[in-house]
C-alpha positions as CSV (number, residue, x, y, z in Angstrom):
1,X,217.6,0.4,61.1
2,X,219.8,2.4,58.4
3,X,217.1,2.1,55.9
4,X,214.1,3.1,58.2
5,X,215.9,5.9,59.1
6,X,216.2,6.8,55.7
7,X,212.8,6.4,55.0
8,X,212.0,8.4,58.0
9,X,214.3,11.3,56.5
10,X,212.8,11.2,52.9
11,X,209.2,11.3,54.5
12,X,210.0,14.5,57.0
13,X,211.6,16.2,54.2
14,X,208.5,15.8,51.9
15,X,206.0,16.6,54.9
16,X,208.3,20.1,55.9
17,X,207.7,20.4,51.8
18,X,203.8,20.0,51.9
19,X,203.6,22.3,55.2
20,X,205.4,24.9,53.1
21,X,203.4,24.5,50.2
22,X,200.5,24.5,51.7
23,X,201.0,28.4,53.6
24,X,202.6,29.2,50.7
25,X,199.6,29.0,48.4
26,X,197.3,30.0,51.5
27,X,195.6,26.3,51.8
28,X,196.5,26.9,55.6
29,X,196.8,29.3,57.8
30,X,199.9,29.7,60.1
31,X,198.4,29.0,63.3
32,X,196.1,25.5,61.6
33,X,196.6,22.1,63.2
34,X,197.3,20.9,60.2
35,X,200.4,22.9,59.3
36,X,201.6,22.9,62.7
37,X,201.2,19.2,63.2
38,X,203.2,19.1,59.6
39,X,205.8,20.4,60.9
40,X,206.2,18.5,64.0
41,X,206.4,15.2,62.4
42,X,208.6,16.3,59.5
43,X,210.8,18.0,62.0
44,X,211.4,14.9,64.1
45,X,211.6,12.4,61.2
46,X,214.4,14.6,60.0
47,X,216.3,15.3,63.3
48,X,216.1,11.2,63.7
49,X,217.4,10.9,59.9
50,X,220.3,13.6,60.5
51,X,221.1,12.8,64.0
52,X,221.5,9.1,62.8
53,X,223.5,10.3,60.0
54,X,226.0,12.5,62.6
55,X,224.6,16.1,60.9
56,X,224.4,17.7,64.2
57,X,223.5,21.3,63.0
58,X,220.8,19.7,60.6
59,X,219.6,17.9,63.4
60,X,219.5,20.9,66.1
61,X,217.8,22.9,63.7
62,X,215.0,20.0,63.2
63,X,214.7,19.9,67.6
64,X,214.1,23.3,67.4
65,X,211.6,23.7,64.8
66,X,209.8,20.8,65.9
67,X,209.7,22.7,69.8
68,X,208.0,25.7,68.1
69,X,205.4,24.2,65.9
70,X,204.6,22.3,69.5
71,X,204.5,25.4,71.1
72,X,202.2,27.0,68.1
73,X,200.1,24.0,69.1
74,X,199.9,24.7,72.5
75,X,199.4,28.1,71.7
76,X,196.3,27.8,69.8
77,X,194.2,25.0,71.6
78,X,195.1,27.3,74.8
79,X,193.3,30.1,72.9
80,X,190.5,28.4,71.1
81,X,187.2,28.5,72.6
82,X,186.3,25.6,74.1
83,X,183.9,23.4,72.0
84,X,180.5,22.9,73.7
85,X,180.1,19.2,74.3
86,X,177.0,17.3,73.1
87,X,174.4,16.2,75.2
């Protein structure tokens, strides 16, 4: 379990990486899917790694940005326009 949860750590830190790297160079746009659902993985990978290793702040700080990047999801397929469906 230790070493899964290491893993787990290493791979949300690199995916919070890519999301930032990605807006950063304007490959995404804030409010994209894809940056949003960066950030939710990579936040709860990490909150599992530092909630595992007893890093409560590190891990409260993970919950919470994982609950806005869902939010920011929510957001936006609220205010999309719905796709017509094919016959």
């Amino acid at each position: 379990m230790s070493t899964l949860l290491e893993i787990f750590g290493w791979l949300g830190a690199a995916l919070l990486l890519l999301a930032y790297t990605l807006i950063s160079y304007g490959r995404v746009r804030s409010r994209s899917p894809v940056y949003q659902a960066l950030n939710v993985v990579g936040g709860v990978l990490l909150a599992a790694n530092t909630g595992w290793h007893h890093a409560w702040p590190s891990a409260l700080v993970n919950v919470i940005w994982t609950v806005i990047a869902v939010g920011a999801l929510c957001t936006a397929a609220a205010s999309s326009p719905a796709t017509p469906q094919k016959p």
